[in-house]
C-alpha positions in Angstrom: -8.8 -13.1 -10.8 -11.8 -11.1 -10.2 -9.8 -8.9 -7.7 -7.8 -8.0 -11.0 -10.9 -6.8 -12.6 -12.2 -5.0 -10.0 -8.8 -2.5 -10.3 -9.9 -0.8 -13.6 -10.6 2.1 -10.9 -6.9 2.9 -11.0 -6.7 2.8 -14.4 -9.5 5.4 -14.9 -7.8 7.7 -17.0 -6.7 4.7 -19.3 -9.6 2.6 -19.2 -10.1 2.9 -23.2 -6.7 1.5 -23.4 -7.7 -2.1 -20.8 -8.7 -5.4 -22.3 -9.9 -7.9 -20.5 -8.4 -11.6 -21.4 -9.5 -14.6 -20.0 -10.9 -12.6 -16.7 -7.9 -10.6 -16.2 -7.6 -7.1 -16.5 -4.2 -6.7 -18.9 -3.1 -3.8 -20.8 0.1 -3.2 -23.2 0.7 0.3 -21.8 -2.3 1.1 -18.4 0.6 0.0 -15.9 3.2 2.1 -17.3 0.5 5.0 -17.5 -0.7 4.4 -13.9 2.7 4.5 -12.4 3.8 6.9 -14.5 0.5 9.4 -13.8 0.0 7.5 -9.9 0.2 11.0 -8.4 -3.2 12.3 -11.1 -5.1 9.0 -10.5 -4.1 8.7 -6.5 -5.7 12.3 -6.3 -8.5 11.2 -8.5 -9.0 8.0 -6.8 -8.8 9.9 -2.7 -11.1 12.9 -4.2 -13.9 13.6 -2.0 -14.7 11.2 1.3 -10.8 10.6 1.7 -10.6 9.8 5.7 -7.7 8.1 7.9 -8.6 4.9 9.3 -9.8 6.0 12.6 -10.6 10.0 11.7 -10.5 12.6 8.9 -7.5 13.0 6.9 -4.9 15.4 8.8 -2.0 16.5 7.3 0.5 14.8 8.8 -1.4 11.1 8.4 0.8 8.5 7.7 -1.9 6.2 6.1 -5.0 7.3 3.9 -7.8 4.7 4.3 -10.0 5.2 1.4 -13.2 2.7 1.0 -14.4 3.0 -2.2 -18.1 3.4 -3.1 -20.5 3.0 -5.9 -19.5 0.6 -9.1 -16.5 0.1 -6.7 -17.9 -0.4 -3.7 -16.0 -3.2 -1.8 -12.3 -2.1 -3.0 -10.5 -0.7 0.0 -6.9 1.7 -1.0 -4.4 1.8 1.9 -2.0 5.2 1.1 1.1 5.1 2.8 1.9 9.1 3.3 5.2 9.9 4.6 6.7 12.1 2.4 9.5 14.0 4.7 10.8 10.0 5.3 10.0 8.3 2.1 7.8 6.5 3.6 10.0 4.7 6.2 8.3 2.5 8.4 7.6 4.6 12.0 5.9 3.0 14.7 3.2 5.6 14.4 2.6 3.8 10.6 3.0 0.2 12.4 -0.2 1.3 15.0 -2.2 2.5 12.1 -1.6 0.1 9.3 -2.1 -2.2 12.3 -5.5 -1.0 13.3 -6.6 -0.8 9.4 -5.8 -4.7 8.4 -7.4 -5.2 11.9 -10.8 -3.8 10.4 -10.4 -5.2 6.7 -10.2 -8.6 8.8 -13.4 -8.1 10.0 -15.4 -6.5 7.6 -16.9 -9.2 4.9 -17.6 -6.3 2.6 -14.4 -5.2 1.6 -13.3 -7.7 -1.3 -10.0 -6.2 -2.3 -7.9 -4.0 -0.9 -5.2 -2.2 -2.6 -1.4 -0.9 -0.8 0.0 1.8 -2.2 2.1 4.9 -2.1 0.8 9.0 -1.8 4.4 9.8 -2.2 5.4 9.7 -6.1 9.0 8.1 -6.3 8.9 5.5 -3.5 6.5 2.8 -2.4 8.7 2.3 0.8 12.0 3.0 2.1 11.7 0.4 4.7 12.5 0.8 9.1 13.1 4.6 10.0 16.3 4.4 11.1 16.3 8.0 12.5 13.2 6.9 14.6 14.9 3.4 15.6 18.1 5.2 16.5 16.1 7.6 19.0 14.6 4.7 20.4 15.8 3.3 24.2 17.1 -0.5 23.4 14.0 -2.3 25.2 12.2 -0.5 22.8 13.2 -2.0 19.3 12.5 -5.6 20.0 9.0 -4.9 20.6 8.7 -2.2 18.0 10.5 -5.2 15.1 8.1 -8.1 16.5 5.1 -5.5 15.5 6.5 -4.8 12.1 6.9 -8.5 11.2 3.6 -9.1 12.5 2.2 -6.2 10.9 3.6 -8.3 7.8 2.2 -11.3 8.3 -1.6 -9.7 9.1 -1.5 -8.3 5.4 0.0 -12.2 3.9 -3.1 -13.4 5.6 -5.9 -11.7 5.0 -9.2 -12.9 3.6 -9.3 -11.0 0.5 -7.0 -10.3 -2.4 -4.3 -7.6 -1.7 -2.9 -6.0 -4.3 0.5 -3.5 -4.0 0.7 -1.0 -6.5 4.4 -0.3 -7.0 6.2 3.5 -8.0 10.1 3.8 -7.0 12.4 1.9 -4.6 10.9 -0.3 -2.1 13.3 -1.2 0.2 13.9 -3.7 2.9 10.8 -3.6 5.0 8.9 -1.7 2.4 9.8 -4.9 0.4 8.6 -7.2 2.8 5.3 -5.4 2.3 4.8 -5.6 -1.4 5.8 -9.8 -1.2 3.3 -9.9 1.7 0.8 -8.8 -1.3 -1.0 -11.5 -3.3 -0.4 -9.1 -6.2 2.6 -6.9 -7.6 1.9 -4.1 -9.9 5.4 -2.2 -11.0 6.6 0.0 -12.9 9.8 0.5 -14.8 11.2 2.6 -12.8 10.5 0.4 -9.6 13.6 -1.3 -7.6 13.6 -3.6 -5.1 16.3 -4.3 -2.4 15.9 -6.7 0.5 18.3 -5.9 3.2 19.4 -9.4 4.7 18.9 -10.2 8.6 21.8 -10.3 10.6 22.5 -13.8 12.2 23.5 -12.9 15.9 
């Protein structure tokens, strides 16, 4: 529950409208605002310091790592930034998101970390198919056992999680946001799980 209270700094631009009840931060309309606005309060919330996990931001990083400081210290956002793909899920994002819940694993400070999307419209769009159909066959196996395992890393780590939902998020994409202990969405969210094939 604290985890909950500890996101008013996504709601910044709102934060006359929250109430807290019971411990948990609620509001009639801050959700609707957020996701409506996400593109104003992800720039506001990335402003200065904004760095990919292992470097500075470039443009054509696929995940912002943003550790928060100050009154929010301990609140970690992960940006998923694909925008040419709607942010499918390439193996270059599979390596970093990788390497980043690697580090939030290991680093008792961080004491919620929130997954969300730099590209207004979609949260996820699940595999990129255009990658996977360039790909040799002995590579998909290995490239699918690190997505699903990619998956499970964020269901299991140590601190809250917490996906902040705007558009579609599809198959894999979807996978991600359940793998969250937390689902904020928006009204103009959808969800579709593509099902497995049984071979």
């Amino acid at each position: 529950m604290a985890a909950l209270v500890k996101c008013r700094v996504l709601f910044q631009t709102v934060r006359c409208q929250t109430r807290i009840i019971s411990g948990v931060c609620r509001s009639d309309s801050v959700l609707q605002t957020f996701l409506t606005e996400r593109a104003h309060c992800a720039r506001h919330a990335f402003s200065g310091g904004v760095r990919q996990h292992s470097s500075g931001v470039q443009a054509g990083d696929d995940l912002i790592v943003r550790h928060l400081d100050g009154e929010d210290s301990g609140i970690v956002v992960l940006g998923i930034n694909r925008p040419e793909s709607k942010n499918a899920i390439s193996k270059n994002l599979v390596m970093m998101m990788s390497e980043a819940v690697e580090s939030l694993k290991k680093n008792n400070k961080v004491h919620t970390v929130i997954l969300c999307s730099m590209v207004p419209g979609i949260f996820c769009a699940g595999a990129d198919l255009k990658e996977r159909a360039k790909m040799h066959q002995s590579e998909v196996g290995p490239f699918v056992t690190k997505a699903r395992t990619l998956i499970t890393e964020l269901g299991t780590l140590p601190m809250p999680t917490i996906a902040a939902l705007d558009g579609a998020a599809l198959g894999g994409g979807l996978e991600m946001a359940l793998a969250c202990d937390i689902r904020v969405a928006g009204t103009t969210c959808f969800f579709y799980g593509v099902p497995r094939k049984v071979i």
